[in-house]
Each structure stands twice: as structure tokens, then as C-alpha cells.
C-alpha positions as CSV (number, residue, x, y, z in Angstrom):
1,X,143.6,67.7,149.6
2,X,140.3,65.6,150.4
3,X,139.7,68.5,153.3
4,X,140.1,71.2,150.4
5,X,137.7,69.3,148.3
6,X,135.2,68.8,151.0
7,X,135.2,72.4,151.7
8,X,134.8,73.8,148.5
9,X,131.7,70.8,148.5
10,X,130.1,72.5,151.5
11,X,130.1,76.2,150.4
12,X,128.9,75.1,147.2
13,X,125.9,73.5,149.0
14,X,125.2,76.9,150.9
15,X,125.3,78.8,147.7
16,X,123.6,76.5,145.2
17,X,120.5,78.3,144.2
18,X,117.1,75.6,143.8
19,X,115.0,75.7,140.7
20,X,112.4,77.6,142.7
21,X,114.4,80.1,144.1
22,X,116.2,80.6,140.3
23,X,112.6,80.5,138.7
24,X,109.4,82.1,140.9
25,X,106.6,79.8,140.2
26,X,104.0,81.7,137.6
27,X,100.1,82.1,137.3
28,X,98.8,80.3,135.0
29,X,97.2,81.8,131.8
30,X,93.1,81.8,132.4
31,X,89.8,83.2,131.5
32,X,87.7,84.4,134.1
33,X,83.5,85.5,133.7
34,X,83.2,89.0,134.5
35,X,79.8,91.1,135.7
36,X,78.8,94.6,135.4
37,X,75.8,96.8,135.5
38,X,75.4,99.8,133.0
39,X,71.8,101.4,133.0
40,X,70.1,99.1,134.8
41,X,71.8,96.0,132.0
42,X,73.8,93.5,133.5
43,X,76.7,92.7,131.3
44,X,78.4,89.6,131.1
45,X,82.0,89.2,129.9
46,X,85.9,87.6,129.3
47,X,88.9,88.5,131.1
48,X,91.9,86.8,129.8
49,X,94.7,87.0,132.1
50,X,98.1,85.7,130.4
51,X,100.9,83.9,132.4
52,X,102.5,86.2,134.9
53,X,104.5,86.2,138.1
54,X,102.5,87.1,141.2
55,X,101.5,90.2,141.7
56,X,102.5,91.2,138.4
57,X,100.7,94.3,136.9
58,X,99.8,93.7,133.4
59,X,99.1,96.2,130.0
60,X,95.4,95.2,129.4
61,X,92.8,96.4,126.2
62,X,89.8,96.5,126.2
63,X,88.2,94.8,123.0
64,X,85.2,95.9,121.6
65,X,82.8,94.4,118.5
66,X,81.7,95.1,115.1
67,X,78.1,95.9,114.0
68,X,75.2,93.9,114.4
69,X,74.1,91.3,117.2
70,X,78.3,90.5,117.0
71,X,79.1,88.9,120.8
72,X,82.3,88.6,122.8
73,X,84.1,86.4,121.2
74,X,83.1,88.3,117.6
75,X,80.5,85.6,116.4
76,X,77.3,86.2,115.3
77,X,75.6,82.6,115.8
78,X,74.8,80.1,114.7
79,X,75.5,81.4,111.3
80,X,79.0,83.4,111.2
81,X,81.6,82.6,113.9
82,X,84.6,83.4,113.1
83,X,85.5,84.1,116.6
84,X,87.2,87.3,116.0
85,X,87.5,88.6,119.2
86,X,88.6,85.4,121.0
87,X,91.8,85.2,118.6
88,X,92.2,89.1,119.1
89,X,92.7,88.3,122.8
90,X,94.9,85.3,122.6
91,X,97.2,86.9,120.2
92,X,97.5,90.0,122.4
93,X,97.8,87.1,125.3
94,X,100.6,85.9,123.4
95,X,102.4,89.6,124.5
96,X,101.4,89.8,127.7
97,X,98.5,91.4,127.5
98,X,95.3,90.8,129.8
99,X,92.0,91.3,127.6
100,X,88.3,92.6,128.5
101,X,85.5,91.0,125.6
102,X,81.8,91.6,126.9
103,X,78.1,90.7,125.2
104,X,76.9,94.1,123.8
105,X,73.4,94.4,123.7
106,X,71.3,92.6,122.0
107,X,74.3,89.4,122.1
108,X,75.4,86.2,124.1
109,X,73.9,86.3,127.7
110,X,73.4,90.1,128.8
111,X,70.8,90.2,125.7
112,X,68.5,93.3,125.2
113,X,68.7,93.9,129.4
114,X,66.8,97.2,130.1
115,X,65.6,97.8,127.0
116,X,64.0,93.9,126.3
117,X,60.9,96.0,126.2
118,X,61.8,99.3,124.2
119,X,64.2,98.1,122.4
120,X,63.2,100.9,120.1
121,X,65.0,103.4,122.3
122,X,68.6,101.2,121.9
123,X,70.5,104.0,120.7
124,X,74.5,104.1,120.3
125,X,75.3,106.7,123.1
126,X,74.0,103.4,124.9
127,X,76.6,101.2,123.3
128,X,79.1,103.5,124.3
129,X,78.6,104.0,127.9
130,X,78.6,100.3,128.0
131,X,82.0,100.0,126.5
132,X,82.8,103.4,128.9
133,X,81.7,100.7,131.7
134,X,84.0,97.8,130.3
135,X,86.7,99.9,130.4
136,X,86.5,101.0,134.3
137,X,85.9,96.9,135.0
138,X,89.2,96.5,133.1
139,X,91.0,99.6,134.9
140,X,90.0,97.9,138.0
141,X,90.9,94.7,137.7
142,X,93.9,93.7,140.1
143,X,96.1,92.4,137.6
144,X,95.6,95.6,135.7
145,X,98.7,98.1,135.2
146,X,95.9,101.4,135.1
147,X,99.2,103.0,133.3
148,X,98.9,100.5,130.2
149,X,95.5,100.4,128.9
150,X,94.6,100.2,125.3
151,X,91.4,99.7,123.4
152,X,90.9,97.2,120.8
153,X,88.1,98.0,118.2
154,X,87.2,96.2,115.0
155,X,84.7,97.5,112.5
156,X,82.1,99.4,114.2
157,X,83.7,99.0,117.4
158,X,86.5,100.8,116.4
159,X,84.6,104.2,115.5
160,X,83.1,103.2,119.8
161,X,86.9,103.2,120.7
162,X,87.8,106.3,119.3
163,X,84.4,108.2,121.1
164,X,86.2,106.4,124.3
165,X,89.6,107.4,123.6
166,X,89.1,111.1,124.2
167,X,86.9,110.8,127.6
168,X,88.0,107.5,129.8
169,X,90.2,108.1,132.8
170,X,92.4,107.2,132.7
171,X,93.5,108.4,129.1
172,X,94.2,104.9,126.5
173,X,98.1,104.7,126.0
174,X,96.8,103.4,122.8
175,X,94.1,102.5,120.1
176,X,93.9,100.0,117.5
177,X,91.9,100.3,114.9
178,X,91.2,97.3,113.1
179,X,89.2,97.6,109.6
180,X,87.4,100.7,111.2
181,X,83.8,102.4,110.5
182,X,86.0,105.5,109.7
183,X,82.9,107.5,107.8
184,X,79.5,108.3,108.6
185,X,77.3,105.3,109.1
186,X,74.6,106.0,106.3
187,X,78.0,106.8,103.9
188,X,79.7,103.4,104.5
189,X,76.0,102.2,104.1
190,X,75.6,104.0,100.7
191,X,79.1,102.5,99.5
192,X,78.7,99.0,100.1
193,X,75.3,99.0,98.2
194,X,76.4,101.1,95.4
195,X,79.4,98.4,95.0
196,X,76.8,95.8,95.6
197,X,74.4,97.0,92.6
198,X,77.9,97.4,90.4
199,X,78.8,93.5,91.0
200,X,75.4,92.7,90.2
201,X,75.5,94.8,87.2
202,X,78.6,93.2,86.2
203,X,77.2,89.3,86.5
204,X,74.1,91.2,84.2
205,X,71.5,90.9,86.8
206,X,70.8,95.0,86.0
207,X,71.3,96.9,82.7
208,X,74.0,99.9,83.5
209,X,70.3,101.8,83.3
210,X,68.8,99.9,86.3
211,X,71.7,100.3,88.5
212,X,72.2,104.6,87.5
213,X,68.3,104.9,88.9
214,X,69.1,102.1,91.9
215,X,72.1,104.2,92.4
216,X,69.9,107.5,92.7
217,X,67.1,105.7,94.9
218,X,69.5,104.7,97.3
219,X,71.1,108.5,97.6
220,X,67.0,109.3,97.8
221,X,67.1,107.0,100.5
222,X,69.7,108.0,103.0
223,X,68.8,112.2,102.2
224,X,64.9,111.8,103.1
225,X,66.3,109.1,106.1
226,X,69.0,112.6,107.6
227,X,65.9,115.0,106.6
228,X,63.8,112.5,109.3
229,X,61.7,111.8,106.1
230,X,59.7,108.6,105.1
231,X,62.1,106.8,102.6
232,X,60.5,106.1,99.3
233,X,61.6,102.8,98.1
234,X,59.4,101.9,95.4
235,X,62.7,101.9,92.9
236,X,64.9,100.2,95.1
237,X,65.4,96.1,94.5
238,X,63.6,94.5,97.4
239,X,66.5,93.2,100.0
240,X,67.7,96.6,99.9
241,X,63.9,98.3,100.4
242,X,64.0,96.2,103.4
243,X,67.4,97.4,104.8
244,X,66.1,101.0,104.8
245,X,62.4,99.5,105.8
246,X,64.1,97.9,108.9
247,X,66.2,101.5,109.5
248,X,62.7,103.6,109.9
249,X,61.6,100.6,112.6
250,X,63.4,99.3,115.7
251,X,67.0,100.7,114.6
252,X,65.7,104.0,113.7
253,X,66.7,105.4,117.0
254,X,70.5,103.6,117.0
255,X,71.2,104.4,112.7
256,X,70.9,108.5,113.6
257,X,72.5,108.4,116.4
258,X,75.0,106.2,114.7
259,X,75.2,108.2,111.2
260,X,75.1,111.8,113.1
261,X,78.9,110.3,114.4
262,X,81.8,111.6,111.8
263,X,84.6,109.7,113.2
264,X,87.5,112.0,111.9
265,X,86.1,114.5,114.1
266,X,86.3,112.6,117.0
267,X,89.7,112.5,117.1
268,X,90.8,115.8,118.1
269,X,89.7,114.6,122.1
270,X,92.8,112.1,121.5
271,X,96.1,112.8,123.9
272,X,98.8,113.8,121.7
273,X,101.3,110.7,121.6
274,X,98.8,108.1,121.5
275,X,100.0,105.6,119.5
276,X,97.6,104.4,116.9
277,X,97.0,101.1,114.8
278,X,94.7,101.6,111.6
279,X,94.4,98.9,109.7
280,X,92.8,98.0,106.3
281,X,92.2,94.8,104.4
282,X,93.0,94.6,100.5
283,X,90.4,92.1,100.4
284,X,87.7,94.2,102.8
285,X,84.7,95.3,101.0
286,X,82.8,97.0,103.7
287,X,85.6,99.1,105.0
288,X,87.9,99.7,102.0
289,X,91.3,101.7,102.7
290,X,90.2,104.4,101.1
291,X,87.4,104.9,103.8
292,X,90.4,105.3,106.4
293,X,92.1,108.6,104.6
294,X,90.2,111.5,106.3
295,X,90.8,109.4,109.8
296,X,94.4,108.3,108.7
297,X,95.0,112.5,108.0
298,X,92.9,113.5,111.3
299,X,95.3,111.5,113.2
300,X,98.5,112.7,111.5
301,X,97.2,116.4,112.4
302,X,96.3,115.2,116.1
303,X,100.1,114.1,116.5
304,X,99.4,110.5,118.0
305,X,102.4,108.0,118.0
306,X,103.0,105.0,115.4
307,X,102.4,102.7,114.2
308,X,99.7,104.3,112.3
309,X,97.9,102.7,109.3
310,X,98.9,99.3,108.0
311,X,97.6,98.2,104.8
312,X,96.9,94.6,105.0
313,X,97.3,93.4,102.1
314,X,95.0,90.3,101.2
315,X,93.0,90.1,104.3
316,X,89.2,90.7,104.5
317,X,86.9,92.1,106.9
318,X,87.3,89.4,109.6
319,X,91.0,89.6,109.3
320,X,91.5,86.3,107.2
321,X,93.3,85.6,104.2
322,X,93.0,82.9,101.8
323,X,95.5,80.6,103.4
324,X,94.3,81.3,106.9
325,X,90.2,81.5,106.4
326,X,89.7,80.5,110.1
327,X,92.7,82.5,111.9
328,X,94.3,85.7,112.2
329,X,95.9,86.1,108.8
330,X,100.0,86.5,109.5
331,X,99.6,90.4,108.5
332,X,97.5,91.0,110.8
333,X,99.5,88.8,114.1
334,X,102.2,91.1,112.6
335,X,100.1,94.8,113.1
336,X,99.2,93.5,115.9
337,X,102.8,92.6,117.8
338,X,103.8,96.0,116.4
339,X,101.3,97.5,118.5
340,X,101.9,96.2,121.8
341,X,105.6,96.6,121.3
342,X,105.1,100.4,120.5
């Protein structure tokens, strides 16, 4: 009996599997800085790389900004850092998914680059091949799977990641779309102002009079700016004479190029079955949901995949709600997952 026992004690220590053998020992989750050059601007970035087994190919977006000097991480310091784009790419981390965030131009360390002297001639074609650029880094990259690449764009980037969706190689599996620019630049302009003059009229800081001939000098203002005209802004309340002021100087160059883009129409270039995220805050005043409805019906005719647009109801612009003012609100975690499990 002892002999049996001893036996049966010996094969088992041929066959007994070790913990390493059972369980491959994984990469560790990290950020790495990455470098590229697009006209002549060297472009500093993020890679996140989540936990993987070695050799492992991973799906991997590419996240791009909102308007303004907005950076990598989605801040715009030192006054507004919500860090937008850094909790975009560890909740995508959180699935799996490696993540590309770079300094635009005119942000973080790649700065003005080529145009630090002409910064006049900065125009939103230039944006784009900069993302375009991003993209091929990502592609690249050797923990990439070149079979599972998405783009990530909130506010203005998501109007870049739609131009990039129909003309990358190869193709996005995927865009989201988070609290997108989904009309014409000088429109969404127009809308937030008009609701701006509205509240103001409301708190009695304009008679109802005041805000109809506002109203009409700001229409004035955007015609004469697409007729290449000087804007007349002599009836127009000063902070908002200086926003079209400031659109006829250094930005004149990027708001056309910008505002000549109707982003509906850009999504015909999309492969049919691409799935889509649109997403729209409740609590969003720059990009209200019912800015989204001629891209929302675009993409319905263009036959991309699900999960299509998500109504977020009481997030705002940077993806907060009131119990979560600096995180991802739950709604959007949510939109998110449903994405990358598409």
C-alpha cells in the first residue's frame, strides 16, 4: 500500500503544473513618451499600453482634443484641467485598449513648431494631417493589432476624427464621437452666443429689444465673416466684438477652414459597418443633442454599426455630472465599455 501511495506521489510531482507555467508572467500597464514629425513640427505624445501577455497585439484608439490650445491629457492650463483625455485613456485601459494622446499645436511641449513664426497660416487641414500622423505612430506601434484601431474624438476633435475616418489606412474599425462639433463651426458659434445673450436676457442684463438686434448683429457677423467681409461690430456687446475681432486676426486662416467643414457630409467616406459612438450631454451647452441630428441621420443612411448615439443624460461638455465633477460621469464609463465591446 505505502508503494501505491508513493507512486501515485511521484507522478503527481511530474504532472503538477507551477504557478508560472499555469499563469505567463504579464507586462505591466505603462505610459511611454512618443515623437513624431508632421510638416517640419515635432510632436510630442502618450502611449498607454495596458497589462498584456507578451507579445500580445492589442485594439488601440487614437484620442484626439477639443477646441482651443486643449493638450494631451485635455487640459487647457493653468486654468481648466479636467484632464479629459487622460481619464478617456485609462478607462479604455481598463478594456484593454492601448491609447495614442499627442500636444496639438499651439499646446504642451510640441507648441506652435513650424509655424512659431506664421502662426497666421495655422489652418485646420494642418490639425488634421497631424492627427493623420498620430494615427500611422499608433498603427505602428508593436503592441498594436493594425486590425483594431479606433479613433477617440471629443468636441472638436471629434468632427477631426470623422475627416480621418474616411482616408487612414488602414480603415478605423470604429469612431467615437464624444459631445461632437457636429455642425458648421461659425453655426455652433452662432448658437452658443444666441443662448448666451438669452441667459443674460433672462438675469435682465438686456431688454428682449437689446438681445433681438444682438441677435441680428451676430447673424451680420458670421454672413460678412463667409462673404470674406470686414465684420461690423459696433452693435455687438464688447466680449463678443472681440471673439469675431480675434476671428479676422491670427485665427482667420484656421475659423474658414474650420467653418467651410459640414461634418454630416463627411461621413459618406466612412466604411459601411463601422461601428459608431455619438454621444451628447443633457447638461452640454456648447454641443446640445440636437446639434448631433443631421450627423446621427448621416450615419444611419451610411449603414455604420452600433452603438450609435447615446444621450447622456446629466453630463456636461467635459463628461461630468454633478456627483462626479472631476471624473468620467458613470454614463459616460458606460458609452464607453459599450464601445469597445461592440
Amino acid at each position: 500500500m505505502f508503494l501505491r501511495f508513493a507512486a501515485v506521489a511521484m507522478a503527481l510531482a511530474f504532472t503538477t503544473v507551477t504557478p508560472a507555467e499555469a499563469a505567463p508572467r504579464l507586462v505591466p500597464a505603462a505610459d511611454r513618451e512618443v515623437v513624431f514629425t508632421v510638416d517640419g513640427t515635432t510632436t510630442y505624445g502618450t502611449l498607454h499600453v495596458p497589462e498584456h501577455r507578451p507579445g500580445q497585439r492589442l485594439p488601440a484608439a487614437l484620442l484626439l482634443p477639443g477646441s482651443g490650445p486643449t493638450d494631451r491629457d485635455g487640459n487647457q492650463p493653468p486654468a481648466l484641467t479636467p484632464n479629459t483625455l487622460a481619464l478617456v485613456a485609462e478607462a479604455l485601459g481598463e478594456d484593454q485598449v492601448a491609447t495614442l494622446r499627442f500636444d496639438k499645436y499651439g499646446t504642451g511641449r510640441t507648441g506652435l513648431g513650424a509655424y512659431e513664426d506664421r502662426p497666421e497660416e495655422l489652418d485646420h487641414p494642418a490639425f488634421v494631417r497631424q492627427a493623420q500622423a498620430a494615427y500611422g505612430v499608433l498603427r505602428d506601434q508593436p503592441e498594436t493589432n493594425r486590425h483594431a484601431l479606433t479613433i477617440v474624438g471629443h468636441s472638436e476633435g471629434a468632427m477631426t476624427a470623422l475627416q480621418l475616418g474616411g482616408t487612414v489606412h488602414p480603415r478605423p474599425t470604429g469612431l467615437a464621437l464624444l459631445q461632437p462639433q457636429a455642425i458648421r463651426l461659425l453655426d455652433l458659434v452662432t448658437l452658443q452666443l444666441k443662448d448666451q445673450i438669452a441667459e443674460a436676457t433672462r438675469q435682465g442684463q438686456f431688454t428682449p429689444e437689446e438681445q433681438r438686434v444682438i441677435n441680428t448683429a451676430i447673424d451680420a457677423a458670421v454672413t460678412a465673416m463667409r462673404e470674406r467681409r470686414p465684420v461690423d461690430t459696433t452693435e455687438l456687446p464688447a466680449p463678443i466684438a472681440q471673439l469675431f475681432e480675434a476671428f479676422q486676426g491670427t485665427s482667420h486662416q484656421f475659423v474658414m477652414t474650420s467653418d467651410a467643414i459640414h461634418p454630416p457630409d463627411t461621413v459618406a467616406a466612412l466604411r459601411p459597418g463601422t461601428r459608431v459612438l455619438v454621444t451628447c450631454g443633457t447638461n452640454d451647452p456648447q454641443v446640445p443633442c440636437a446639434t448631433t441630428d443631421a450627423l446621427t441621420t448621416a450615419l444611419r443612411h451610411a449603414h455604420v454599426g452600433t452603438p450609435g448615439r447615446v444621450t447622456l443624460h446629466g453630463v456636461d461638455h467635459l463628461l461630468h455630472d454633478d456627483a462626479h465633477p472631476d471624473t468620467l460621469a458613470p454614463a459616460v464609463l458606460n458609452a464607453l465599455h459599450r464601445f469597445t465591446k461592440c
